[in-house]
N, C-alpha and C positions, 0 to 999 in steps of 0.2 A: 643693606645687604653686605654681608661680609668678601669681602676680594675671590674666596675659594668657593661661594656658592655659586650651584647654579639658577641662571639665570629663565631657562626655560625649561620644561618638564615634555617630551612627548608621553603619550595617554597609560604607556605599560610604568613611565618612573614616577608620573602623576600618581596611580594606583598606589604605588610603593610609599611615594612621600605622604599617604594620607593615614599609611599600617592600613595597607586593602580595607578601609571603611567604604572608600566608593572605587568598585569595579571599574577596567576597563569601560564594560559596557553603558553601568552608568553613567560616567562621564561621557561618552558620547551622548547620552541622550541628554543631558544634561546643556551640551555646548550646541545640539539640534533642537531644544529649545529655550538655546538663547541665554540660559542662564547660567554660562561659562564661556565667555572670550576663549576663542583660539583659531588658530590662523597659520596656513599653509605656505610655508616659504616658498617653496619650489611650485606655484599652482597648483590646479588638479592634479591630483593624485599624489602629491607630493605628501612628507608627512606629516600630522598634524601635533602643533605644537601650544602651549599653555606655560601662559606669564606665571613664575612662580607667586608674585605678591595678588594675583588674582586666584591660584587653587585655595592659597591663605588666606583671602577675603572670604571665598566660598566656604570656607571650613571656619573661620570665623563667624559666620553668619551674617558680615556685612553687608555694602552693596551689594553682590553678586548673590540673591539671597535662595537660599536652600527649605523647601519645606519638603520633609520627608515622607511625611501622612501621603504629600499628593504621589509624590515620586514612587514611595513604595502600590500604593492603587493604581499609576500605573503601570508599575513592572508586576503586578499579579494581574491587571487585566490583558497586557500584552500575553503571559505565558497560558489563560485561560483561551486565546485566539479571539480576543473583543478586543473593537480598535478603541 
């Protein structure tokens, strides 16, 4: 990592460093189930925050792995009102 990056993304500059390929929203479901580290500085309620070399993992397709068949089934079953 270069001296002038940053080093952690909260969820609206995660969106931006991805060019809005995954939503606000998807990344939260994403880090709710589990398949995106991130982690609150300040405790509850505090804001939530994401390692930049793990949104670049996720978007790499590495460890933190992404299938989007399932993710988009369930962001069409969420907006249908099926859990």
């Amino acid at each position: 990592m270069k001296p002038n990056e940053v080093a952690y993304f909260d969820l609206t500059a995660a969106s931006a460093f991805t060019g809005g390929g995954l939503s606000v929203r998807t990344l939260r479901r994403l880090i709710a189930t589990g398949r995106l580290p991130a982690f609150r500085p300040g405790g509850p309620g505090g804001k939530l925050l994401i390692r930049r070399r793990d949104l670049e993992s996720l978007i790499e397709g590495s460890p933190a792995h992404l299938d989007l068949d399932r993710l988009v089934a369930e962001a069409v079953a969420e907006m249908r009102g099926k859990p």
